[in-house]
C-alpha positions in Angstrom: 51.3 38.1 12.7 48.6 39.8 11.1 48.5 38.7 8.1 48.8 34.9 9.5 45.7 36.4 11.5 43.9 37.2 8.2 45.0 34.1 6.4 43.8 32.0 8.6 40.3 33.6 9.1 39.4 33.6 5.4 40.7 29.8 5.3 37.5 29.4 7.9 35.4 31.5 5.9 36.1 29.4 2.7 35.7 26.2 5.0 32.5 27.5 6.5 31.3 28.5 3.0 32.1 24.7 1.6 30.0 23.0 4.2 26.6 24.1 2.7 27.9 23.5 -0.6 28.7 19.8 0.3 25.8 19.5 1.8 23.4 20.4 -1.4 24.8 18.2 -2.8 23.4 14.9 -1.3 19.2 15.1 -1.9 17.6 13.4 0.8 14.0 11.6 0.2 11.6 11.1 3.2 9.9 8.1 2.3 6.9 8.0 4.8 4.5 4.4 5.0 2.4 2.9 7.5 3.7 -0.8 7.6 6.1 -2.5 9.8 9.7 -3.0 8.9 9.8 -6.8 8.1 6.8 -6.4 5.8 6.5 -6.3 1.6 6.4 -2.8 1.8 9.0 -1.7 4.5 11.5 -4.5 3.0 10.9 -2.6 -0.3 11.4 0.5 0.7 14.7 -0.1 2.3 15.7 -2.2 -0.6 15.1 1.0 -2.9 17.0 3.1 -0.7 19.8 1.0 -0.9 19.3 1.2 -4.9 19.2 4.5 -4.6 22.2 5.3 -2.9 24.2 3.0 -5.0 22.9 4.1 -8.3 23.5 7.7 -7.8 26.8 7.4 -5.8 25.5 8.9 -2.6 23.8 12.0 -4.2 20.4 10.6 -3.2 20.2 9.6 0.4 16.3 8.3 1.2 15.3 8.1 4.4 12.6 5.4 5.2 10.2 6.1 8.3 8.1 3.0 8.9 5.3 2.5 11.2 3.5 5.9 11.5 6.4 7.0 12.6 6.0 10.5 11.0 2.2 10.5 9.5 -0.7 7.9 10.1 -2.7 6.6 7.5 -5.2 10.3 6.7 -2.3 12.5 7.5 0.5 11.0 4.9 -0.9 12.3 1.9 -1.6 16.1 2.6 2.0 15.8 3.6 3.3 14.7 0.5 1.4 17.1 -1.5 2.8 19.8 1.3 5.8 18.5 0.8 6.8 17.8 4.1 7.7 14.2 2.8 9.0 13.2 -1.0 7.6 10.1 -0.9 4.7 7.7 0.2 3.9 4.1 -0.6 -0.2 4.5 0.4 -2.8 1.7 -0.3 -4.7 2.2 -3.5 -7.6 2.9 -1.4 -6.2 6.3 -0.6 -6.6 8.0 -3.8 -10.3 7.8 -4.2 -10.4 10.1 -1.0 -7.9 12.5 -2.6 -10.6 12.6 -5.6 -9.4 10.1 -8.0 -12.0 7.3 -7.5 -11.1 5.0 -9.9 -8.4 3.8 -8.1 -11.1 2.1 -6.0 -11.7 -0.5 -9.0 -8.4 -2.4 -6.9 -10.9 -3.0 -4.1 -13.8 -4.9 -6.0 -13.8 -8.1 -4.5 -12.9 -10.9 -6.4 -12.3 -9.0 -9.6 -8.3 -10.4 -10.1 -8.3 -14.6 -9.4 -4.3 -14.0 -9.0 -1.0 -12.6 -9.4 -0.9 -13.1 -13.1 -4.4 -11.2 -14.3 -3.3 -8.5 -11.3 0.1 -8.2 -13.0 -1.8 -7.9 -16.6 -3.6 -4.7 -15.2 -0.8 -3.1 -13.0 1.9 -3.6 -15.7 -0.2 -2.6 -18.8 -1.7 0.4 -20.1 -4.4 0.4 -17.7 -2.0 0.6 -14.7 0.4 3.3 -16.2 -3.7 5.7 -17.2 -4.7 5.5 -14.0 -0.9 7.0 -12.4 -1.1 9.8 -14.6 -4.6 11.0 -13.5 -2.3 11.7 -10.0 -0.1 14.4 -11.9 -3.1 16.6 -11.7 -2.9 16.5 -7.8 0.5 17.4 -7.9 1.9 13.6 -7.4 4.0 11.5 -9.9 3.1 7.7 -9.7 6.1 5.7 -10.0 5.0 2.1 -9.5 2.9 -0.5 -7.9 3.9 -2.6 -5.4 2.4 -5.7 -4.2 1.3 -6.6 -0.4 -1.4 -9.8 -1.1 -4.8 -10.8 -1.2 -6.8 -10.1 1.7 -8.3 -12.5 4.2 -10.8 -12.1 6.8 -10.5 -12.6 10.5 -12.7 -12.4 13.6 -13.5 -13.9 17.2 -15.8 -16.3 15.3 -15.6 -18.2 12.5 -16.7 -16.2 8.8 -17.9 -19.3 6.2 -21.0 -17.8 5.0 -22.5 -14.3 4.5 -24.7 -14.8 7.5 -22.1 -15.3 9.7 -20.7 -11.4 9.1 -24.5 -9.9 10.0 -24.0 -7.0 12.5 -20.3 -7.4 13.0 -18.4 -3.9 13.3 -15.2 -5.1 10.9 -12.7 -2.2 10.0 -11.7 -1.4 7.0 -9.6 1.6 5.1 -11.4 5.0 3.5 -12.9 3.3 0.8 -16.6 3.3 -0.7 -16.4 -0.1 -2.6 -14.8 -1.4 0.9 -17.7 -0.2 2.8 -19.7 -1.3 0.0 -18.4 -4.6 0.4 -19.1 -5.3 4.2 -22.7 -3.9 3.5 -23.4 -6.8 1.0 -22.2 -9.0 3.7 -24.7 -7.3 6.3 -21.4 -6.1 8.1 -20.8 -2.6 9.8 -18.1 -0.7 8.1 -15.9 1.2 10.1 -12.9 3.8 8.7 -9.8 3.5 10.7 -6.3 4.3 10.8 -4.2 1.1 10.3 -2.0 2.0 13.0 -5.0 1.3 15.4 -6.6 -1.4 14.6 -4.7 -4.2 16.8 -6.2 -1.5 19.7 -9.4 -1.7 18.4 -10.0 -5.5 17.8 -7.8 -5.8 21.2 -10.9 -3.7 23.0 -13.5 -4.5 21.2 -14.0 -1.4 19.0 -14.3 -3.7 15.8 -15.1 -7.3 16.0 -13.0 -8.3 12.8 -11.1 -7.1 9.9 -9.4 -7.9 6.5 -5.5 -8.2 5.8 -3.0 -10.1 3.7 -1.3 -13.0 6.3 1.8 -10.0 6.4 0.2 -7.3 8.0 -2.2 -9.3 10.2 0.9 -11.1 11.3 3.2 -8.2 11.8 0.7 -6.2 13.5 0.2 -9.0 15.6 -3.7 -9.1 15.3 -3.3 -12.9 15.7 -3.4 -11.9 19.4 -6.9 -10.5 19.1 -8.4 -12.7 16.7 -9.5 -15.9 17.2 -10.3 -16.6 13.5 -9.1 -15.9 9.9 -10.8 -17.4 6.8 -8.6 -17.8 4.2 -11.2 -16.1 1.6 -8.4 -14.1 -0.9 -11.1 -11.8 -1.7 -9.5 -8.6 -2.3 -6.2 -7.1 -3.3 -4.0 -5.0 -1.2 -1.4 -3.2 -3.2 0.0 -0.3 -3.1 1.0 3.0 -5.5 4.9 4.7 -4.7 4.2 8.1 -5.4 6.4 11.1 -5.2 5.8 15.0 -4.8 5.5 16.4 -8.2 7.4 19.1 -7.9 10.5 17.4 -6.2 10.9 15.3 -8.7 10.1 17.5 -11.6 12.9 19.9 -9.7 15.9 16.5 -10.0 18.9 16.8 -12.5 17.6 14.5 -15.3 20.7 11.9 -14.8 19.2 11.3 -11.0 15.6 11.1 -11.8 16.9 8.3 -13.9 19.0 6.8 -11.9 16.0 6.4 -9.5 13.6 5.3 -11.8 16.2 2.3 -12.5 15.8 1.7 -8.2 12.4 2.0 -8.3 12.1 -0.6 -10.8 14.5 -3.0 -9.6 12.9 -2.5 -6.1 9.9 -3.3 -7.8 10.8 -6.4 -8.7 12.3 -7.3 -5.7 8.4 -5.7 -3.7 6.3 -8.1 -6.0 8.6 -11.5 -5.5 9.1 -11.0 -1.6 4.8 -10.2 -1.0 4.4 -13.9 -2.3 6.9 -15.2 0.0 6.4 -13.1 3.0 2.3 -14.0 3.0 3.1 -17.7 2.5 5.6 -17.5 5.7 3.2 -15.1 7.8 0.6 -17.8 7.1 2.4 -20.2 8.4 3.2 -18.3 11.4 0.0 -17.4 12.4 -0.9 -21.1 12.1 1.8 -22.2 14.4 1.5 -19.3 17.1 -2.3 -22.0 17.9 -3.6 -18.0 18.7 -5.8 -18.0 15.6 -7.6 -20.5 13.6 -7.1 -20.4 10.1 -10.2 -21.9 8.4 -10.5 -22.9 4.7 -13.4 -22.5 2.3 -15.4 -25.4 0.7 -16.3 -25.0 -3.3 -19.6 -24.2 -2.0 -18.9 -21.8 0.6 -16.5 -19.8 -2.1 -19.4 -19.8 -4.6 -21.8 -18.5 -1.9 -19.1 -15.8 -1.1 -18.3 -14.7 -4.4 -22.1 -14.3 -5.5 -22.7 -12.0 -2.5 -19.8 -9.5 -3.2 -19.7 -9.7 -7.3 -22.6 -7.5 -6.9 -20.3 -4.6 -5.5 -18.9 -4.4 -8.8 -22.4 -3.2 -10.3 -23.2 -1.2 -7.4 -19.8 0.5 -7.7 -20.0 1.1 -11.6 -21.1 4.7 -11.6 -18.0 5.3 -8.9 -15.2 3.7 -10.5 -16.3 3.7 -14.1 -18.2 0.7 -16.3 -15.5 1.5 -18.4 -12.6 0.4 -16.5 -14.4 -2.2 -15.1 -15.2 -3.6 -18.4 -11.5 -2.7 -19.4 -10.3 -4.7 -17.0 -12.8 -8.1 -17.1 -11.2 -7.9 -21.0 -7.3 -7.7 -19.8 -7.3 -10.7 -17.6 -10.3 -12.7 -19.1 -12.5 -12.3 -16.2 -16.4 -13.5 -16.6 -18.7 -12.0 -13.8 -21.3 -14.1 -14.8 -19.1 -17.6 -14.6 -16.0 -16.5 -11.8 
């Protein structure tokens, strides 16, 4: 009887010992973002998830917390490097806060005419530089993902540069951005993108810029009366991961992931077109907003305005890359 007794406690000793055993073996991610599910960024960061699993046979399980769910915009990043989460897809405004500025040179307006010269930059050598001056904060940079070019809305009607004098119009943590509204006579203000359908709802802003996705997800449609389709800026976004985790990964799964990440990639850059074109048309139908259209003129009169940011912005971002990137895509400041 005793030795039954016996038996059968070190068969629950061996069982109890197994379970943490079993349970190293899966990693599990926390991939923290901002966005809404149904956007370019939450439907790629469910698609790599997916990947992940699949490509590593369970071992990787990545958890994706949309929405602020865990971190808003000025918390996510001090949590990555903390590692309190693995992974972040942040705006590429939010490393010149962290002390890499150049990342800012995505926020010139009017400095990529499309997806192509974009794509020219992001996928080149320029691109993969400006990832590895992350490694230094303790952050690989894995990719770029699309979102769109920017638009931007308002309760009235934004055609000219004088129609944006004294508005209050929110934008992210970004010194080109705020250079940006100053040129149009516009009062920059920082805030967290989980509340800014609050603020334009109450009147804390009066307007914004967004790519058709988020303004439509976050419903700001509601609260704006107008958006001018202007495209003026680019909204994209870096996947980064904590250094350390991922330095810390048995070679076969870091590359294992890297194939996700780049088929997720893929899949980030093809669904942003498609997902701005629908939100577009959503926003048109819902008869809440106005979408208004530039003349030739009124473009002309735009772009003057806000190609001088890119001086003004030189000894921030770097002539250099600037320069760099007007050679890559064929882009003439003094003839857009």
């Amino acid at each position: 009887m005793q030795r039954r007794t016996l038996a059968a406690s070190l068969l629950l000793t061996l069982a109890a010992w197994s379970l943490p055993v079993a349970a190293q073996q899966q990693i599990v991610i926390k991939f923290s973002h901002v966005v809404a599910r149904n956007t370019p960024k939450g439907e790629a960061a469910e698609r790599f998830a997916q990947l992940a699993a699949a490509k590593t046979g369970g071992r990787v399980k990545v958890e994706v917390y949309p929405n602020s769910q865990l971190y808003k915009d000025k918390e996510e990043m001090e949590a990555l490097q903390l590692g309190a989460v693995q992974m972040l897809a942040p705006s590429l405004a939010k490393f010149g806060p962290l002390g890499v500025k150049e990342f800012e040179v995505f926020d010139l307006p009017y400095i990529f005419d499309g997806y192509d010269a974009l794509h020219r930059v992001t996928n080149g050598p320029i691109g993969k530089d400006l990832l590895k001056r992350l490694e230094p904060k303790g952050i690989i940079g894995l990719a770029y993902w699309d979102n769109g070019f920017k638009d931007f809305s308002a309760n009235k009607p934004l055609k000219t540069p004088a129609d944006f004098k004294g508005l209050k119009m929110r934008i992210q943590s970004s010194k080109v951005l705020d250079s940006e509204m100053r040129a149009l006579g516009a009062n920059p203000q920082v805030m967290a993108f989980s509340e800014v359908y609050q603020a334009l709802q109450t009147g804390v802003v009066d307007g914004t810029e967004n790519p058709p996705s988020n303004f439509y997800t976050q419903k700001m449609h509601e609260v704006q009366k107008y958006m001018t389709q202007t495209g003026h800026g680019y909204l994209g976004y870096a996947v980064i991961v904590n250094k350390k985790f991922w330095d810390g990964l048995p070679a076969d799964v870091r590359a294992q992931l890297e194939d996700a990440m780049a088929q997720a990639t893929r899949y980030a850059d093809a669904v942003a077109q498609k997902e701005n074109a629908d939100a577009l048309e959503a926003v048109k139908k819902s008869g809440k907003t106005q979408v208004l259209a530039l003349s030739p003129a009124e473009k002309t009169e735009l772009k003057k305005v806000l190609l001088k940011v890119h001086k003004e912005q030189e000894s921030r971002v770097g002539a250099e890359l600037i320069k760099a990137i007007y050679k890559e895509t064929g882009f003439n400041p003094a003839n857009p």
